[in-house]
N, C-alpha and C positions, 0 to 999 in steps of 0.2 A: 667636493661631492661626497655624500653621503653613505652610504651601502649596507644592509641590515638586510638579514638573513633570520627567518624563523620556521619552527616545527609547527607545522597544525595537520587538520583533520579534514577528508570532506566532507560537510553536512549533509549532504543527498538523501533522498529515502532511498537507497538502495544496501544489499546488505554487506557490501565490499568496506565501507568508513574506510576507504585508501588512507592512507597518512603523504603528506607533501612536504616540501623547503619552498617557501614563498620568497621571493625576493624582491626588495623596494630598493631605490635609490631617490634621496632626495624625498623620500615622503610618496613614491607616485610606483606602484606597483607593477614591476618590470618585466619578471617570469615567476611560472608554476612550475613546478616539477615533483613528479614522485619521489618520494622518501625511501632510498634504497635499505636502511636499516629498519623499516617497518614491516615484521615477521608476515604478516598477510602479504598483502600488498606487492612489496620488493619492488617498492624504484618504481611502478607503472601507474599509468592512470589513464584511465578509460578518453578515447576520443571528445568526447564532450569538456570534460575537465581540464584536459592539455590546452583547450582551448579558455578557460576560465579570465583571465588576463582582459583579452578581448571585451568578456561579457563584463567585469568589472570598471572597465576604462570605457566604453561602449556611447556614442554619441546620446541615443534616447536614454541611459538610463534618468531615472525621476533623481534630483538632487535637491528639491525645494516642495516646503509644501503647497500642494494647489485647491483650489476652491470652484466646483462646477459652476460656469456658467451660461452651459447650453441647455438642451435636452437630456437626458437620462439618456448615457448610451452613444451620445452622441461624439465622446472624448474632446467637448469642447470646456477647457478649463483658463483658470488665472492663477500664475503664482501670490502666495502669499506669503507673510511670518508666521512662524510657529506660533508666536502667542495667538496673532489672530483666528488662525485654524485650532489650535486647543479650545479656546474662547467659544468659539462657532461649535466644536462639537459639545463642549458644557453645558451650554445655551441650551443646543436640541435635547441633548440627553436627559436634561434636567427638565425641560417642558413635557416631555416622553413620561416621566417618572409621575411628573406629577399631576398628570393626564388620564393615564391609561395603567401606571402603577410597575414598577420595577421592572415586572417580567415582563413588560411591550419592548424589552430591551435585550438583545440574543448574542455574545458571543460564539464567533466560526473563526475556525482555522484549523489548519491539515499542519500536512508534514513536507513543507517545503522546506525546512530546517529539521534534522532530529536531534540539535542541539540541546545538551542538558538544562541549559536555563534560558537559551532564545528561542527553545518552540513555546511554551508559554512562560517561564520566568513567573512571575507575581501576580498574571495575567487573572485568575482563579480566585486571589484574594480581591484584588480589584474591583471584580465583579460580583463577587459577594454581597463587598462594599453599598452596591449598587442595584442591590436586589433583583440582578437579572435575569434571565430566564438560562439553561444550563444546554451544555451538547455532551451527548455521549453516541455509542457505537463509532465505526468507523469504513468509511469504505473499502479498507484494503486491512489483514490480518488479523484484527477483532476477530473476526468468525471463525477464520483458521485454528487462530490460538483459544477460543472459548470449543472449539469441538475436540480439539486435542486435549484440553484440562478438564473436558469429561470425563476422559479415561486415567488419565495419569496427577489430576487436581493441578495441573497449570500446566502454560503453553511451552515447557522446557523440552529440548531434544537433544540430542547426539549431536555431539560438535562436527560438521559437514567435512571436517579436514582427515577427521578418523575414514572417508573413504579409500583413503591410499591405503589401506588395508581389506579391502572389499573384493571379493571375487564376481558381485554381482553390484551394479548402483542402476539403482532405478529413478529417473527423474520423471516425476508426476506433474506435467503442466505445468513446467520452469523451462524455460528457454536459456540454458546455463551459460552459453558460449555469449548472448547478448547479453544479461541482465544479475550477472553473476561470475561477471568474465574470472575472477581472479582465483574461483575455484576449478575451474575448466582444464588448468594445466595438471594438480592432480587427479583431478579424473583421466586423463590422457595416461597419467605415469601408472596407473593403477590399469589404466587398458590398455599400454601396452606391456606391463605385467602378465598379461592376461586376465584379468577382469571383462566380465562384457556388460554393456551399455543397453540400456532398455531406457526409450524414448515412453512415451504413454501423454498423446497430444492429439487433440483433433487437427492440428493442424502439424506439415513435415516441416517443424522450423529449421533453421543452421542448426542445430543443436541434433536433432535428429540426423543430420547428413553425416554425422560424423557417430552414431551410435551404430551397435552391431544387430538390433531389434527397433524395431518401431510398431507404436498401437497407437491407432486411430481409432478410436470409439467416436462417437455422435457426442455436441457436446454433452454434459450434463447428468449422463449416465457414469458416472464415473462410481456410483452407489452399487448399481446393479453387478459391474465388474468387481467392483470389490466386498460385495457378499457373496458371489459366487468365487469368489478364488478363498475365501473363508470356507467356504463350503468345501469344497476340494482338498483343503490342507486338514480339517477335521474327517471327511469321509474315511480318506484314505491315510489318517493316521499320519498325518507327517509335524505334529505339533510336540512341543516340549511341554510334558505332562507334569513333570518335577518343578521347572519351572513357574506351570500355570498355576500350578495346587498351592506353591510357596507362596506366588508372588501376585494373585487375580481373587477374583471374584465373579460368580456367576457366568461360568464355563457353558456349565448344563443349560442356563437358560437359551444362554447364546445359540450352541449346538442344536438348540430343537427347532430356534428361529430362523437359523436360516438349513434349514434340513430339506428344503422344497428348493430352494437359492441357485441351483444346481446349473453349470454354463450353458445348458442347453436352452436354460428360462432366461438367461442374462443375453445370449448372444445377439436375438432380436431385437433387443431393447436395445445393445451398445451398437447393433450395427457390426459385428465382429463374428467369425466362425469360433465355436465352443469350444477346437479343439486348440485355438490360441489362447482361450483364456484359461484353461487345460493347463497345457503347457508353461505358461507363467506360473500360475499357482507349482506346481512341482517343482520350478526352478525355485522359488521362494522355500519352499516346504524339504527341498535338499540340498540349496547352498546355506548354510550357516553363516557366512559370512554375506550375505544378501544386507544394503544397505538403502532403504527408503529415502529420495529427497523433494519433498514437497516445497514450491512456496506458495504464493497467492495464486497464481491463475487459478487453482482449481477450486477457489472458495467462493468465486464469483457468480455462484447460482444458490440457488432456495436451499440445496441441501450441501451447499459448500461446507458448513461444519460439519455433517454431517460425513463428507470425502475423508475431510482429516479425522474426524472421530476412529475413522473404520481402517484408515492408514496408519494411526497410533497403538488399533490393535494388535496389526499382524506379527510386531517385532517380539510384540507377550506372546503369540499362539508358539511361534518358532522356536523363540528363546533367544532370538539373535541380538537380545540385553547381553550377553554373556562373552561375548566377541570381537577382538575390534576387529571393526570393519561394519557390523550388524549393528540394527537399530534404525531410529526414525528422526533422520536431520530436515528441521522443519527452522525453526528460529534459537540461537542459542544466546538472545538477547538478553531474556529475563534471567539469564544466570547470575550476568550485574545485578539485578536486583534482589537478588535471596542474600547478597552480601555487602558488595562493593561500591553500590549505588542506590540510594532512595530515590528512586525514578521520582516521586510525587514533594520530594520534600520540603521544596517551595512551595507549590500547590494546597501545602497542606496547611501553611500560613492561612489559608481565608479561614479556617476555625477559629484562628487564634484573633483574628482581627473584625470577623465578622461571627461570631457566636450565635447571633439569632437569627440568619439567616436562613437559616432552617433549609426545609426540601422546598424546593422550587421546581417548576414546571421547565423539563428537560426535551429537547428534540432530537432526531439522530442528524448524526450529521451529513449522513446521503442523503439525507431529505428536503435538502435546503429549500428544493422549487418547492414540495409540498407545502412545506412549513409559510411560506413568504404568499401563497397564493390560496392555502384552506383554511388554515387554521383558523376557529370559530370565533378569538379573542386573538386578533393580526399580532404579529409581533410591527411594533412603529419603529426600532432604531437597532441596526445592522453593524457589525465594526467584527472586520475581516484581516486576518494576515495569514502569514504562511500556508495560500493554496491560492489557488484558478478557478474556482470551484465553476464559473459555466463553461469550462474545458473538462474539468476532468471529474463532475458530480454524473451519477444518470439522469435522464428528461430533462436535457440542460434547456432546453425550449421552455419548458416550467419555470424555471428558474428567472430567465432572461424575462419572460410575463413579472414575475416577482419584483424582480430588481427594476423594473421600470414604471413601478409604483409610487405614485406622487405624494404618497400619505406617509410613505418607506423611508427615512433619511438612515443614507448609508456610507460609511466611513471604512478604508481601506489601506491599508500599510505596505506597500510596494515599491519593487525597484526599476518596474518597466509600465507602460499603461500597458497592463494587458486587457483582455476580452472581457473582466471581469470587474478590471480597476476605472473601465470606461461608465458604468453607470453611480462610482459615488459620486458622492456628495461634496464630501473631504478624503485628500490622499496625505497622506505622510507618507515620505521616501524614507525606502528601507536601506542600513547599509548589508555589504557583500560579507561573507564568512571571513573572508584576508583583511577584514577591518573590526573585528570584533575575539572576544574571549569566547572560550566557551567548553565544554570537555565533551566527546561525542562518542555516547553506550553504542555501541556494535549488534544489530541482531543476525548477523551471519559470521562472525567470528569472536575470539575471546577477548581481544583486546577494547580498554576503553583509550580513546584516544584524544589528546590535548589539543587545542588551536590558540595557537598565539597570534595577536591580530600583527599585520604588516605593514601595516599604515592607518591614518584616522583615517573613517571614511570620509568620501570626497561630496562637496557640496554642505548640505546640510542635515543628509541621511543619520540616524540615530541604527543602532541596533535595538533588538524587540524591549529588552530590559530597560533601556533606558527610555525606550517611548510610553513603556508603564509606569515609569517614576517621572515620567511629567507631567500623564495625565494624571496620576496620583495627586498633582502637587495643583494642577490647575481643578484637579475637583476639590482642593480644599481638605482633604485627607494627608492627615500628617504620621500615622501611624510608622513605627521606625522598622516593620517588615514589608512596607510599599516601598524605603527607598534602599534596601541591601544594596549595596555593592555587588558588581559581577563576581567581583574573588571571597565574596561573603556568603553569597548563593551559591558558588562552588564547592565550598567549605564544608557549608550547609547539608549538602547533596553526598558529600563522600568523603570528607573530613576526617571520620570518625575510623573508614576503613581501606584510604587508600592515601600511599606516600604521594600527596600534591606538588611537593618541590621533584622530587623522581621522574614525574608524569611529566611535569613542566617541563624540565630537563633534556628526557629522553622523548617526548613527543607520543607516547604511549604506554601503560599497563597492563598487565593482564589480571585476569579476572581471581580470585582465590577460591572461588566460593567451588568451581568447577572440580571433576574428582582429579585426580593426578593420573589416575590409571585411566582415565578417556573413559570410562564403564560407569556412566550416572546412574542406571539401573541394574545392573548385575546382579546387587543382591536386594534387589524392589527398591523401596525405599519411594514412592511414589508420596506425593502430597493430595491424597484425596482422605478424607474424613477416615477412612479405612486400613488406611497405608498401603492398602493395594489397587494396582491396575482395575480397573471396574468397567468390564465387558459388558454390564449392565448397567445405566445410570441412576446410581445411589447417591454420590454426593451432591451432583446439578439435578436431580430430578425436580427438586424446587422449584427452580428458574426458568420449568420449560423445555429441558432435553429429553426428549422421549426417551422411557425407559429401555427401548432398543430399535437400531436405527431401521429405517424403514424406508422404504424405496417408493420415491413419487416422481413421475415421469416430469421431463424438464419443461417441456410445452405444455403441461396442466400451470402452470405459472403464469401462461400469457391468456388461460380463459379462453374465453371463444377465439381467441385470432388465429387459431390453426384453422378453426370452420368456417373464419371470415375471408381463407384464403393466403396466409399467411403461412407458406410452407416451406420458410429456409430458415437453417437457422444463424443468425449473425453472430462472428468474433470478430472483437477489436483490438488487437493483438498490438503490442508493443516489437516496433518493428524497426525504426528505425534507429541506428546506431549512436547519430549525436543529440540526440534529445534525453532527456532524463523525467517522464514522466510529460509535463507541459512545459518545462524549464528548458530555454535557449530552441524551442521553435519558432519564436517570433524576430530571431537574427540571422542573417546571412549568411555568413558564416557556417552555418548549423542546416538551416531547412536550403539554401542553396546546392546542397549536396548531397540531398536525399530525395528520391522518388516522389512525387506527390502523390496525395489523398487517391483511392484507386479501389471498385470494385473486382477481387478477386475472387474467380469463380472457376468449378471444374470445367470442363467443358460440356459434359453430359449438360448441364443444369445451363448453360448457356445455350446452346445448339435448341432446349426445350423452349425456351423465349424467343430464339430468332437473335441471337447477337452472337455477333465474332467481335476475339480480339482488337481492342481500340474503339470497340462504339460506345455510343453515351450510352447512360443509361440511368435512370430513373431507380434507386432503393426508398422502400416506402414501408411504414404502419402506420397505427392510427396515429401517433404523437409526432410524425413529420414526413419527408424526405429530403434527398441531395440525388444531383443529377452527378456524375462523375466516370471516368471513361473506365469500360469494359475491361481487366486483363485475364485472358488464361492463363490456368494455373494447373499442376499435375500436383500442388502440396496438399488443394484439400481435396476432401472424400464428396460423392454425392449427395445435394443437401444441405452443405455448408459453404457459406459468404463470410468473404473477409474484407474488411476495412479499416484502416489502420488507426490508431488511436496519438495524440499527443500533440495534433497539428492546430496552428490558429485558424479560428475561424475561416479567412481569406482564405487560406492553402485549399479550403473547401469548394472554394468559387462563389462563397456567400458571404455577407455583411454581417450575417449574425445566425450562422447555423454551421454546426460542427454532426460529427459520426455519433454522438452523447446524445442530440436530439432526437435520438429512436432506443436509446436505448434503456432497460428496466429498471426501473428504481424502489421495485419491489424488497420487501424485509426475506434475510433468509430465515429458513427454518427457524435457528434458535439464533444467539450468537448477535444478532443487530448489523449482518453486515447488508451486500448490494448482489442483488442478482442481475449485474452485466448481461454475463454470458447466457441468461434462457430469456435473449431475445430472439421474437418469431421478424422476420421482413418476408419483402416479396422486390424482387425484381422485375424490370421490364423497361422497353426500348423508349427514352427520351423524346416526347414531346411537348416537354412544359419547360418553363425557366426551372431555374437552378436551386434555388429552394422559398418554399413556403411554410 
């Protein structure tokens, strides 16, 4: 008997990157465990992940590739060989090309890996190769991070661990105790230091139960609160003037813009009395050690970047750059990249292999249904990995029309049939992170962290790198940066400025680039055209940031559906514990021991429809509904619905409708992200099936 023991990382999009000890015997993946010598982390890992093991050895997962031969949709397929499914997708792709011409051809894929070379790997030059059409924006921290590098020329913040020096932390629509667990314990030590905790959620999550404040605004207004606590910190003079003069730009302008801003004009719009948001502003404007933590929840509406723009300002008004404990911990991901890491530097191979490839016609990539169902020159040939996308895209009902297009051949890289993998064409099985190399940038803490795989994967699963050096090799393309090596493309990416045998070693680095004194801005040093903070948008005005941000109410987003009747507003709130996103709720293990799919509603707003506790009910807009039973709830406010987000399809009580089927899939502001959250619904007492 065997026994091998290895360091790796978890891939997850979440900003923890835990570090593990994997253990194989005999080749066949036995236990996970946290890595107690991994400075984040320490030895734990999130529910979902302790279970990993399971999900890897897991009866359904895909270990062969298969070839549709039912209906679209229908998850009726045949195993096949790889060559003949390479074969099969060359075939289409090359009838595609030579049809309708390069760009009828679209790679998708998210961030179900944030693996340095398995979220795309080579994937970039590939498709250069092949003239096809391109994806940018992103559903989740695009937006955050382009309103933040408004102010400061990129999405860099205050390392989130500097709260343990914090008299005040405020987390802005992050749910820390769920989706951040591993910063949670210094927030505890810093609050029972005395520090106090300021919740700011339309919804009372866990996270909030354990804070010493809680704000509940309406969603969406999150703009209006936070120009009038601008307002309040400049009226009354509570801002760092030496600071602003060194270290900003366009004070004055700001000052006169929101001079009208004042909490008595914000309070109606947030839903909030004036003299709370009063009182924040003066906690902000006289604790100096006040610490800002945003993550994505609150970028998921129209003026989402526009949230972080004005949350990036307040730490320049204060001064609280000059502090530990002060500042704005938002993602400290991209600090790998200023040094330690060329996030793109595979990527950057399609220059060098595809030269004339020129601009091609790009989609976003929350757009998928738009794209697949409008667009005026279709795109004809699909090829998907790392995401769910008709789980966790918006108007996923759009999309599912899309994907069940006959004219549409669509190819997919996955480890389970999920909801999405059921309408290709061709699947190639994906293998599990405990079966592959890989080095994994951290965007919630300093460390990059190594993965050593624990076993080949099982069946005939490839990792992403190698399913592009096949298809590399079956399109006939020999180019010698389509078939790098994984430890060539590692190399490639961080070679030049981080000890690889060390990392290998120790299972983790940290980053060089960050300052030593924890104070990235103390004495400015901002990356915008100016080198200063820019309170007015000077260096992105180009691209579309309005020169100062500006308050548009969240329901001017949905158009008439407030006058069509439409007068709740919905969140889809990441709630359950062992789910990660869409990942591991389609096993037992996971969604057997969590709540099901569930309207939750205050009571006021139920008692007004005629429903109690436990009845069906019917949630609806124009883009769909789900019927699903009633729960009161004392966490949200009047006006707001919740529905949980991450569950399959079925959890829903439907064959092909999810919570995503109502929700916006509108562009924010600026930035290219998704406005979820300024979805309008409407409630009321079930008397139709279960969804349409």
């Amino acid at each position: 008997m065997t026994t091998i023991e290895v360091l790796g990382t978890c891939h997850h999009d979440c900003p923890d990157s835990c570090g593990w000890v994997a253990t194989a015997v005999d080749g066949v993946l036995t236990t996970l465990r946290g890595n107690p010598n991994h400075p984040y982390s320490q030895g734990e890992l999130c529910p979902k992940v302790s279970k990993f093991v399971g999900r890897v050895n897991h009866e359904d997962r895909l270990l062969h590739p298969l070839i549709r031969t039912g209906a679209k949709g229908s998850g009726e397929f045949r195993q096949a060989t790889w060559d003949e499914a390479l074969d099969r997708v060359v075939a289409e792709f090359t009838r595609i090309k030579e049809t309708h011409g390069g760009e009828a051809l679209l790679p998708w894929w998210s961030a179900g890996t944030q693996g340095l070379i398995q979220n795309q790997g080579t994937a970039k030059a590939l498709f250069a190769l092949l003239g096809s059409a391109t994806q940018h924006g992103s559903v989740c921290g695009v937006a955050a991070g382009y309103g933040m590098a408004s102010v400061y020329g990129d999405g860099l913040g205050t390392d989130p661990l500097q709260c343990e020096h914090s008299d005040h932390i405020i987390l802005w629509g992050t749910n820390t105790r769920l989706t951040n667990r591993h910063l949670w314990p210094v927030i505890q030590d810093a609050q029972r230091r005395g520090a106090k905790v300021t919740v700011i959620d339309p919804i009372r999550t866990i996270t909030a139960d354990k804070a010493d404040a809680v704000i509940q605004p309406l969603p969406g207004t999150d703009v209006a609160l936070l120009l009038a606590i601008i307002n309040v910190l400049i009226v009354e003079d509570l801002v760092d003037h030496q600071y602003i003069e060194a270290h900003s730009i366009g004070y004055d302008e700001l000052a006169s813009h929101v001079s009208d801003k004042t909490p008595e004009w914000a309070a109606p719009k947030c839903g909030l009395d004036a003299e709370v948001i009063t009182e924040l502003a003066r906690s902000i404007g006289t604790v100096p050690k006040t610490m800002l933590r945003g993550l994505i929840g609150a970028e998921h509406h129209y003026a989402g970047p526009t949230i972080f723009r004005l949350m990036a300002m307040i730490p320049v008004l204060t001064g609280s750059h000059k502090v530990l404990g002060g500042g704005f911990a938002r993602s400290v991901g991209s600090w790998a990249e200023r040094n330690d890491v060329d996030i793109d530097a595979v990527g950057a191979l399609a220059t060098q292999v595809a030269p004339d490839a020129g601009e091609r016609r790009s989609f976003r990539q929350p757009d998928l249904g738009v794209t697949l169902t409008e667009t005026e020159d279709p795109i004809h040939g699909l090829f998907m990995w790392n995401g769910n996308p008709v789980l966790s895209m918006p108007n996923s009902a759009m999309l599912r029309r899309g994907l069940a297009r006959d004219d549409l051949f669509t190819v997919v890289s996955e480890q389970f049939l999920t909801d999405t993998a059921v309408y290709a064409d061709v699947i190639f099985p994906a293998a599990m992170e405990t079966e592959m190399v890989d080095v994994m940038p951290s965007w919630g803490h300093l460390w990059l962290g190594w993965n050593e795989p624990a076993t080949e994967p099982l069946g005939e699963a490839v990792a992403n790198t190698e399913l592009f050096r096949r298809l590399a090799t079956a399109f006939g393309f020999d180019q010698p940066e389509l078939h790098l090596s994984d430890e060539a493309q590692i190399e490639l990416a961080v070679g030049d400025h981080v000890d690889v045998v060390q990392m290998r070693r120790d299972g983790f680095v940290r980053v060089t680039d960050y300052p030593v004194d924890h104070l990235p801005y103390s004495e400015g040093g901002f990356h915008t055209q100016s080198g200063k903070a820019e309170l007015v948008a000077e260096s992105f005005a180009s691209v579309g940031v309005p020169r100062l941000p500006q308050w548009i109410a969240p329901d001017a987003v949905e158009g008439a559906q407030r006058a069509d009747g439409y007068s709740l507003y919905l969140q889809t709130p990441k709630k359950a514990t062992r789910f990660l996103n869409t990942s591991y709720s389609g096993l037992s293990a996971h969604a057997d021991r969590e709540t099901p799919p569930h309207i939750e509603m205050d009571i006021s707003d139920a008692q007004e429809r005629g429903l109690a506790d436990g009845d069906s009910a019917k949630i609806f807009n124009d883009r769909g509904f789900l019927v699903l039973p009633v729960a009161i709830s004392d966490r949200l406010r009047p006006g707001v619905v919740s529905v949980p987000w991450g569950y399959i399809d079925s959890a829903y009580g439907t064959e092909d409708g999810s919570i995503n089927d109502l929700t916006n899939a509108a562009t924010t502001e600026f930035g290219n992200g998704s406005c979820y959250g300024d979805t309008l619904v409407e409630v009321e007492a079930a008397t139709t099936p279960s969804h349409s």
